[in-house]
N, CA, C and O atoms as a GROMACS GRO file, in nm:
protein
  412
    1UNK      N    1  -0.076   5.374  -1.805
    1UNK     CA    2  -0.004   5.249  -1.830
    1UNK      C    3  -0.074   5.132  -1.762
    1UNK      O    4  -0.121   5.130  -1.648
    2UNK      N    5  -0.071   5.028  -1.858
    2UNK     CA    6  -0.140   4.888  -1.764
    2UNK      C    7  -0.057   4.884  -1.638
    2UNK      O    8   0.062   4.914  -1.639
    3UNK      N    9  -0.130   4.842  -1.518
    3UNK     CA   10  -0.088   4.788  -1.444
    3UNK      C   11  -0.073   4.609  -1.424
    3UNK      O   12  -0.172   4.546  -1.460
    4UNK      N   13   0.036   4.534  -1.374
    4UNK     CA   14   0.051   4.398  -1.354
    4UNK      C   15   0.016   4.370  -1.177
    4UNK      O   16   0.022   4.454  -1.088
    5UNK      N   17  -0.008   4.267  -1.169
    5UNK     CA   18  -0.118   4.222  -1.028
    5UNK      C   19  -0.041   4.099  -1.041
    5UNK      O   20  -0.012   4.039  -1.144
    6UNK      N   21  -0.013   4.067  -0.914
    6UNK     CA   22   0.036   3.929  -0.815
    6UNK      C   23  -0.107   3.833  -0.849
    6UNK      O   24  -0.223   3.864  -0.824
    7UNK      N   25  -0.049   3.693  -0.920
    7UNK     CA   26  -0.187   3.603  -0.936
    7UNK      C   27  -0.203   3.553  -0.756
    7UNK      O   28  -0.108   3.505  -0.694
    8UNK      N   29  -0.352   3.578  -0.689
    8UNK     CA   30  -0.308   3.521  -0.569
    8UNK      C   31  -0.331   3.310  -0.556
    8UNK      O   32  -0.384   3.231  -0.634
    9UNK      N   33  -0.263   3.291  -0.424
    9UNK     CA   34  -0.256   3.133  -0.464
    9UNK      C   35  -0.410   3.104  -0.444
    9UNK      O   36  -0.499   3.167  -0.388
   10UNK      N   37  -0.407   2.973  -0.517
   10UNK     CA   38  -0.554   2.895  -0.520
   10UNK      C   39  -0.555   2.928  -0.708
   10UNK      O   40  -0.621   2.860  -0.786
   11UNK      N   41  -0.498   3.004  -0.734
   11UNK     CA   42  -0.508   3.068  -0.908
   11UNK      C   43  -0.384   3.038  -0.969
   11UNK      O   44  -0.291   2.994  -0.901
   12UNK      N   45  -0.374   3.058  -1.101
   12UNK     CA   46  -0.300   3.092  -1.205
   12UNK      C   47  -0.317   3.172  -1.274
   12UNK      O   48  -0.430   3.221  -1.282
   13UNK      N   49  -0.202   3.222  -1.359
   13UNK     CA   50  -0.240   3.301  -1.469
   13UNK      C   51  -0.101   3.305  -1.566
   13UNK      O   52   0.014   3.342  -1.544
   14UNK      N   53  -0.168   3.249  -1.686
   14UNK     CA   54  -0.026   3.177  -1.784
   14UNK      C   55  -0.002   3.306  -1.871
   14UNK      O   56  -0.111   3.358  -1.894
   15UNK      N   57   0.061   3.350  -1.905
   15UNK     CA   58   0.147   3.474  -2.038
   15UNK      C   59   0.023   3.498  -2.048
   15UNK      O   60  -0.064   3.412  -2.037
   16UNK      N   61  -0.004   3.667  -2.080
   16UNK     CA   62  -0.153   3.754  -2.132
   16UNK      C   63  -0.207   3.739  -2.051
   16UNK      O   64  -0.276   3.840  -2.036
   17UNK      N   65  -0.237   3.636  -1.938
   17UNK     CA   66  -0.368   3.680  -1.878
   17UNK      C   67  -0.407   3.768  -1.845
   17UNK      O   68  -0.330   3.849  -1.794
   18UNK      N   69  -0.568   3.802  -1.860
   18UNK     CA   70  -0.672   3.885  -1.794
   18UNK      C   71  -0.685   3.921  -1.706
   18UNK      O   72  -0.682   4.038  -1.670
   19UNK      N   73  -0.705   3.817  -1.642
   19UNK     CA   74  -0.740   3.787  -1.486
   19UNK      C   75  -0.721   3.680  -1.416
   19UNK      O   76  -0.746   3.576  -1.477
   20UNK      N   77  -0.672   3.666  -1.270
   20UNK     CA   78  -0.592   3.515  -1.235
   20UNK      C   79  -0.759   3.414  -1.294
   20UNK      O   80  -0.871   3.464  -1.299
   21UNK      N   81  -0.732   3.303  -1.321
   21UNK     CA   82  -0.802   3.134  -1.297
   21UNK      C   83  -0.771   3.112  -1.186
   21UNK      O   84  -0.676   3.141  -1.112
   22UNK      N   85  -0.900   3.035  -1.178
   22UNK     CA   86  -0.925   2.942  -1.042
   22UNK      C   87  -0.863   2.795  -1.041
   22UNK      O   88  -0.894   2.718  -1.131
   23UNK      N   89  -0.770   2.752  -0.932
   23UNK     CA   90  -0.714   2.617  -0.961
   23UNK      C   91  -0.860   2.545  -0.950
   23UNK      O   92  -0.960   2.566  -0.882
   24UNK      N   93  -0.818   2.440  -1.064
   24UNK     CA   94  -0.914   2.311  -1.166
   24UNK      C   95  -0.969   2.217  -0.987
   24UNK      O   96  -0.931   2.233  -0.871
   25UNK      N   97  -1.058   2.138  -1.044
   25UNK     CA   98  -1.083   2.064  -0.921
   25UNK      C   99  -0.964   1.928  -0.903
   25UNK      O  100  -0.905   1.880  -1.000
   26UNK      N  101  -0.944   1.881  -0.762
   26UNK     CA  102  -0.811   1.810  -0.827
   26UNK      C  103  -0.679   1.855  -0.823
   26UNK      O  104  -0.583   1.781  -0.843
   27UNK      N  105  -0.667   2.025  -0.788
   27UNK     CA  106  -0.536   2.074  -0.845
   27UNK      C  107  -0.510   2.165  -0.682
   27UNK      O  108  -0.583   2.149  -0.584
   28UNK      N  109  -0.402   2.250  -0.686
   28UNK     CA  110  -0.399   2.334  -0.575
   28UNK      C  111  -0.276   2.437  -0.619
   28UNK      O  112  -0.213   2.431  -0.725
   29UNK      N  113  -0.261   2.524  -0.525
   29UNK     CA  114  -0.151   2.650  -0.568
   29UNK      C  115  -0.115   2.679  -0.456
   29UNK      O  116  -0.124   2.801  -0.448
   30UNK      N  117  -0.070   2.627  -0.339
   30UNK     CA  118  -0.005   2.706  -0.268
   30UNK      C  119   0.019   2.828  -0.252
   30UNK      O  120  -0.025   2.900  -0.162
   31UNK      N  121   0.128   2.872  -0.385
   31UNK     CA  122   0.226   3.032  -0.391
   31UNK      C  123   0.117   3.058  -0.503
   31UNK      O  124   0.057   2.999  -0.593
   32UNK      N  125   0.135   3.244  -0.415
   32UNK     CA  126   0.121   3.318  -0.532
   32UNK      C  127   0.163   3.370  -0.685
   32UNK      O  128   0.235   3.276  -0.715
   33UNK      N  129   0.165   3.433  -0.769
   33UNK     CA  130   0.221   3.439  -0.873
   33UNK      C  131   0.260   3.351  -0.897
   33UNK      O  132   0.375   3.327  -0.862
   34UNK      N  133   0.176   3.238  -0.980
   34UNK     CA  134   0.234   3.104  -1.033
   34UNK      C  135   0.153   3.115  -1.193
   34UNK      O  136   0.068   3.190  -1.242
   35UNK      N  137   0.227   3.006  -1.236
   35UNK     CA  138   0.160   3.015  -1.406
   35UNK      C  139   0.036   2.897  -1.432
   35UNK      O  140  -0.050   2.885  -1.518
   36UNK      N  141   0.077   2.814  -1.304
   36UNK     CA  142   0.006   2.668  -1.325
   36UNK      C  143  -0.052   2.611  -1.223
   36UNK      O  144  -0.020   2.685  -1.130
   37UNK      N  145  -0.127   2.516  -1.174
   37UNK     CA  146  -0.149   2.435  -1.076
   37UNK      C  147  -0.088   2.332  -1.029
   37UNK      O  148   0.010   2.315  -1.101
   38UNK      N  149  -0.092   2.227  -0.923
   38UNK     CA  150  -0.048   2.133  -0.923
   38UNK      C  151  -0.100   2.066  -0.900
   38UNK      O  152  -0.158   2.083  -0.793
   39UNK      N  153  -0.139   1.887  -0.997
   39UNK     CA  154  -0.182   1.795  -0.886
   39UNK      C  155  -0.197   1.780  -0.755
   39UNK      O  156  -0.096   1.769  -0.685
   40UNK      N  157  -0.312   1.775  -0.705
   40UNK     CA  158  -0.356   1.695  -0.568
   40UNK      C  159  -0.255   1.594  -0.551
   40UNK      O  160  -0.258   1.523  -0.651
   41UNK      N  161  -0.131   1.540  -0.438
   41UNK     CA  162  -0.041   1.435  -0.436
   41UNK      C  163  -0.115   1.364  -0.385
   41UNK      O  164  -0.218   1.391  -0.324
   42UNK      N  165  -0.053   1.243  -0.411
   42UNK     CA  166  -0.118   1.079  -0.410
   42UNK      C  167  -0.159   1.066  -0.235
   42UNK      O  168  -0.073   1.106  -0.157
   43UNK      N  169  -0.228   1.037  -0.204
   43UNK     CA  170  -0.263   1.018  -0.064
   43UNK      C  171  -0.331   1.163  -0.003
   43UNK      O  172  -0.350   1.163   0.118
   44UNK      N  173  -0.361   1.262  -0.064
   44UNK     CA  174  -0.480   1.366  -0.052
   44UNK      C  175  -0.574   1.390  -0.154
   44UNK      O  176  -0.571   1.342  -0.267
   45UNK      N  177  -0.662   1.472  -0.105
   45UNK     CA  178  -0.733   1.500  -0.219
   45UNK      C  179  -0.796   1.655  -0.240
   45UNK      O  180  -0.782   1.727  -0.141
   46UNK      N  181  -0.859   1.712  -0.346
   46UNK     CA  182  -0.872   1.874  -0.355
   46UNK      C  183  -1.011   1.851  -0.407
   46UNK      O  184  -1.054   1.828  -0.520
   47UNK      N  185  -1.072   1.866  -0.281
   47UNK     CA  186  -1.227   1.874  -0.362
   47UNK      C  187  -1.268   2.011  -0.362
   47UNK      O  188  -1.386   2.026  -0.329
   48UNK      N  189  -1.212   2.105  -0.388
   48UNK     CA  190  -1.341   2.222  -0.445
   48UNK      C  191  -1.171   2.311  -0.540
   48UNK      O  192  -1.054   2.276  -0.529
   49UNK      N  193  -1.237   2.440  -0.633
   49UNK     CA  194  -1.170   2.499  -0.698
   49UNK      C  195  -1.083   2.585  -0.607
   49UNK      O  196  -1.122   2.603  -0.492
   50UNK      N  197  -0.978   2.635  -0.644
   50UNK     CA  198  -0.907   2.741  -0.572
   50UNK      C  199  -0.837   2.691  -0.473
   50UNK      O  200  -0.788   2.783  -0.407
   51UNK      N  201  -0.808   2.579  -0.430
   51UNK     CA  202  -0.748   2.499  -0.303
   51UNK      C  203  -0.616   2.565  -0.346
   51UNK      O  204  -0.551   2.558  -0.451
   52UNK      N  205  -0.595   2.642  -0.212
   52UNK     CA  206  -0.448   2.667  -0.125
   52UNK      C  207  -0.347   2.541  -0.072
   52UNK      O  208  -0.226   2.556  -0.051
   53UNK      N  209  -0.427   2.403  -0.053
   53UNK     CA  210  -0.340   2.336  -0.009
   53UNK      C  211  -0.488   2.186  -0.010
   53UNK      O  212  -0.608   2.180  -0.037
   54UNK      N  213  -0.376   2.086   0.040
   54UNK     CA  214  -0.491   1.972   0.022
   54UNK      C  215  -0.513   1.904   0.119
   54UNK      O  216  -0.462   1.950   0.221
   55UNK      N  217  -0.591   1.772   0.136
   55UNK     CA  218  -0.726   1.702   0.262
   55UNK      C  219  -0.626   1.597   0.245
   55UNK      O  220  -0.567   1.569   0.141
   56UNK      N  221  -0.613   1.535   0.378
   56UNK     CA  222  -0.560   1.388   0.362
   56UNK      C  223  -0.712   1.268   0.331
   56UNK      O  224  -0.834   1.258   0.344
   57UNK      N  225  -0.616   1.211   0.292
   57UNK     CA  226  -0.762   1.094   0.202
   57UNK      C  227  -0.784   1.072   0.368
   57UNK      O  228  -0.719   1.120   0.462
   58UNK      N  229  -0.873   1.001   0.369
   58UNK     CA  230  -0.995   0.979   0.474
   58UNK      C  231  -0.971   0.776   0.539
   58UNK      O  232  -0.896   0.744   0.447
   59UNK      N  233  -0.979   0.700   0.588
   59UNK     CA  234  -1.016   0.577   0.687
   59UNK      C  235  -1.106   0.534   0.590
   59UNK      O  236  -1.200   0.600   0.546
   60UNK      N  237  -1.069   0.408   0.554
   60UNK     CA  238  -1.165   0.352   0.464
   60UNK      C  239  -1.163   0.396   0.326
   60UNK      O  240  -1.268   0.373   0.266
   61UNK      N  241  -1.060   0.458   0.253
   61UNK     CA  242  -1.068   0.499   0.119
   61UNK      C  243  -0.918   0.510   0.086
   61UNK      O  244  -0.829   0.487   0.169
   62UNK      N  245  -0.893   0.552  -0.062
   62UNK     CA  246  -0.792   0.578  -0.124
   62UNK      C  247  -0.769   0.653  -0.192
   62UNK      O  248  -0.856   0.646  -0.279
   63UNK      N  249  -0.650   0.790  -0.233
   63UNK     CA  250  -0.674   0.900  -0.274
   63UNK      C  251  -0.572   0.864  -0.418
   63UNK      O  252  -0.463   0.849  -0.362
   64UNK      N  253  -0.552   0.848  -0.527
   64UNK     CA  254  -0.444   0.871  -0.598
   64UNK      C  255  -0.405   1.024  -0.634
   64UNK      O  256  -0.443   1.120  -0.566
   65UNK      N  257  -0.338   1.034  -0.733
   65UNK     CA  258  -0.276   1.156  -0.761
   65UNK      C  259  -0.364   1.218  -0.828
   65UNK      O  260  -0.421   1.168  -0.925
   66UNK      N  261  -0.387   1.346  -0.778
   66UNK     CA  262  -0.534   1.443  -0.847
   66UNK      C  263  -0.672   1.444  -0.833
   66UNK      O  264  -0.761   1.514  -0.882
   67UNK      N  265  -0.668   1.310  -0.719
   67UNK     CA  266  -0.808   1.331  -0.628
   67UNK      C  267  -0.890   1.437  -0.614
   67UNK      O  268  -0.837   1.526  -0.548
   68UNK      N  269  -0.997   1.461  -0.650
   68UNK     CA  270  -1.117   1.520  -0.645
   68UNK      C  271  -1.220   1.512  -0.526
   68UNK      O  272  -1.299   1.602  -0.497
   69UNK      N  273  -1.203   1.335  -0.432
   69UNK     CA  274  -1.270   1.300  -0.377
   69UNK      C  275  -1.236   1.172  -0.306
   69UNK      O  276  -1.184   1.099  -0.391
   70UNK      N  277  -1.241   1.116  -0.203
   70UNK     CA  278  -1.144   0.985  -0.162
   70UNK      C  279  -1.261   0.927  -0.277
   70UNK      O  280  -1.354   0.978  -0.340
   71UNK      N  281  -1.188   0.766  -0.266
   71UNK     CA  282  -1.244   0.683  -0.313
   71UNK      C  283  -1.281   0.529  -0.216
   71UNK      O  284  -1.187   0.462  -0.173
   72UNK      N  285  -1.403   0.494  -0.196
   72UNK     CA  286  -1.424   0.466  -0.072
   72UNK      C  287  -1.359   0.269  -0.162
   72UNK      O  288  -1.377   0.229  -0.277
   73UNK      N  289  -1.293   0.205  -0.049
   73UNK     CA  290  -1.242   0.114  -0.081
   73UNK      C  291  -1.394  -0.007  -0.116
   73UNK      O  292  -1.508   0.013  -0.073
   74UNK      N  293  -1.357  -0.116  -0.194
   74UNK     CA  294  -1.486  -0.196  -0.194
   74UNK      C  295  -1.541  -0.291  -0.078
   74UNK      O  296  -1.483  -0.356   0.010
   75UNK      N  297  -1.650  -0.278  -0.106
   75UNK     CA  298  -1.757  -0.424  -0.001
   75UNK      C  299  -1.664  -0.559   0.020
   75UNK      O  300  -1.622  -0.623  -0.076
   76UNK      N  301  -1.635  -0.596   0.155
   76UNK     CA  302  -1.557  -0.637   0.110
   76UNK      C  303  -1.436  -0.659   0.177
   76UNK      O  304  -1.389  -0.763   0.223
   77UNK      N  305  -1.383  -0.517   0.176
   77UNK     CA  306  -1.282  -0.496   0.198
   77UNK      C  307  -1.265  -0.347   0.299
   77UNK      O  308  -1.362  -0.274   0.319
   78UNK      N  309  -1.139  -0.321   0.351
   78UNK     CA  310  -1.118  -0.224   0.437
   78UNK      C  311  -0.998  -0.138   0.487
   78UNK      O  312  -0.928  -0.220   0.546
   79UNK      N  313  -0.954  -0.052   0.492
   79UNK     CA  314  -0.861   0.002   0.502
   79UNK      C  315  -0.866   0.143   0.663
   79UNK      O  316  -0.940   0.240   0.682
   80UNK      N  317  -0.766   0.091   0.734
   80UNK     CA  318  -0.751   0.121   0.838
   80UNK      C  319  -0.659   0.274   0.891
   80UNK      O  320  -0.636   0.324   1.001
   81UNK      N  321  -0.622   0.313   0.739
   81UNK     CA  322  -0.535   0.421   0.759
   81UNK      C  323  -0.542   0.508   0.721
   81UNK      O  324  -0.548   0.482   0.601
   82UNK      N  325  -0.549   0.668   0.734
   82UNK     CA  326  -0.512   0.788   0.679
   82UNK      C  327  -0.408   0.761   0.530
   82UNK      O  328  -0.334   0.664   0.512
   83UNK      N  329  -0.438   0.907   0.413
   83UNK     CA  330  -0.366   0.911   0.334
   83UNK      C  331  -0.282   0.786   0.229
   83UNK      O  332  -0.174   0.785   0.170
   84UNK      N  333  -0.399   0.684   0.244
   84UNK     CA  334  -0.334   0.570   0.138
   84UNK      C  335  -0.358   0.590   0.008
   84UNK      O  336  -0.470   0.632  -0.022
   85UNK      N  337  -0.264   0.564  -0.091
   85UNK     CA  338  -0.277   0.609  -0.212
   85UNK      C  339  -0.364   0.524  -0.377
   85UNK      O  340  -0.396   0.558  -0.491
   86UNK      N  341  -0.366   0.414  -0.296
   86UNK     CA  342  -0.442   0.295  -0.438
   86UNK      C  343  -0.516   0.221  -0.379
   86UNK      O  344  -0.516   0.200  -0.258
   87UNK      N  345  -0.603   0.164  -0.480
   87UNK     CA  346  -0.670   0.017  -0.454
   87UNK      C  347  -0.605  -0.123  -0.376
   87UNK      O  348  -0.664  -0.212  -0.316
   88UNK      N  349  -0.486  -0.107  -0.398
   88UNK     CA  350  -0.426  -0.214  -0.294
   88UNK      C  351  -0.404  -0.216  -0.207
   88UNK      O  352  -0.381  -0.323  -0.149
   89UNK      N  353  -0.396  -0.063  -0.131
   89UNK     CA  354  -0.422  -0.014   0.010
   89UNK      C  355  -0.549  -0.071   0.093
   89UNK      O  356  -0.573  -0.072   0.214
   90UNK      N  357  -0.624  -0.119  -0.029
   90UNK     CA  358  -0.784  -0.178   0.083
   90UNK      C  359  -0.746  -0.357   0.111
   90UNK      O  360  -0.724  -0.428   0.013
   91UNK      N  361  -0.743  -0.388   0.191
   91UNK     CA  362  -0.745  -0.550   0.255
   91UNK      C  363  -0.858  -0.575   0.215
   91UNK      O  364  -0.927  -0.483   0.170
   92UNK      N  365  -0.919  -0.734   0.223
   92UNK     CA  366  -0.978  -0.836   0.287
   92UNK      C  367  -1.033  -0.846   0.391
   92UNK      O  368  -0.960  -0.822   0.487
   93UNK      N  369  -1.150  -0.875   0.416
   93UNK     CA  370  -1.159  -0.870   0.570
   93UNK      C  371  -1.112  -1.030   0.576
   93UNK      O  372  -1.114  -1.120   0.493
   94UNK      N  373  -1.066  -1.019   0.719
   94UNK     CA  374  -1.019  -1.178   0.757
   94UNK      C  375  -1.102  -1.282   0.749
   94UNK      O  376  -1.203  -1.244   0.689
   95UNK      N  377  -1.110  -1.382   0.776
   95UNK     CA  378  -1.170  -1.494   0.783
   95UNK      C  379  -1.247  -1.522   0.915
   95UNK      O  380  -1.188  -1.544   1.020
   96UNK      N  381  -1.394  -1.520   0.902
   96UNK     CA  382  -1.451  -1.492   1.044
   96UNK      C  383  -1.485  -1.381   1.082
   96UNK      O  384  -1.550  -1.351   1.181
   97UNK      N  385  -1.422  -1.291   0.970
   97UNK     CA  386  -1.514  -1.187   0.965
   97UNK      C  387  -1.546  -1.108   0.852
   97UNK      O  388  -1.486  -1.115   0.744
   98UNK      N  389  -1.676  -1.005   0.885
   98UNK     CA  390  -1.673  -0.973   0.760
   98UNK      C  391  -1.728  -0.809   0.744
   98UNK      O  392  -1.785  -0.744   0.833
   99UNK      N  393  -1.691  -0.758   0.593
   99UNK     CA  394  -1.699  -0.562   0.644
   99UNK      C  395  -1.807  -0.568   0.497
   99UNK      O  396  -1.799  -0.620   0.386
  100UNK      N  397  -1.931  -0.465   0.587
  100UNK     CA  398  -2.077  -0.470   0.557
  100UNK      C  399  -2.026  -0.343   0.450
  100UNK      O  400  -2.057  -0.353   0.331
  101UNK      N  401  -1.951  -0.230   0.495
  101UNK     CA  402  -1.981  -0.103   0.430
  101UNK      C  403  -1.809  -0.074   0.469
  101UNK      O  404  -1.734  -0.088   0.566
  102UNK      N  405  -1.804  -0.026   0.334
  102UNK     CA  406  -1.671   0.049   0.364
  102UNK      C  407  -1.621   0.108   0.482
  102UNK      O  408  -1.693   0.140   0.577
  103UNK      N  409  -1.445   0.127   0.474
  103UNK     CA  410  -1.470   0.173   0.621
  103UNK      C  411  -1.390   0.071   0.730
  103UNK      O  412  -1.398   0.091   0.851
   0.00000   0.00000   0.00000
């Protein structure tokens, strides 16, 4: 008789599968035996396949939902905090001063 196998987390495996999948880049699985992945949430990010869990975006960047990779804010401009989620998270530098490189 076939045997059935626990998908382990970092994977899926939807009705029929073969064999568990690797969560997508971007995605993560926590629990085992799941059918699906989940978005990377807004303010982390999942850079490699199979992620158990996710990176807080990084000082100087911005992660939205399904991050692959921070996104480093523009020349320009700067952002001072862990886990911010958009482009409007990056400031201005003030007046009198000014930011060479992200960051």
């Amino acid at each position: 008789l076939p045997t059935q196998f626990r998908t382990p987390a970092g994977h899926y495996s939807p009705a029929g599968s073969p064999a568990p999948i690797e969560c997508p880049l971007g995605t993560f699985n926590p629990s085992p035996a799941q059918s699906s992945c989940e978005a990377c949430i807004a303010g982390y990010y999942c850079p490699t396949r199979a992620m158990t869990t996710y990176l807080p975006c990084t000082i100087g960047s911005y992660c939205p939902a399904g991050a692959t990779l921070p996104k480093a804010c523009p020349r320009g401009t700067y952002q001072p905090d862990v886990r911010m989620t958009n482009l409007s998270n990056c400031v201005y530098c003030a007046p009198g001063k000014y930011c060479l490189t992200t960051n």
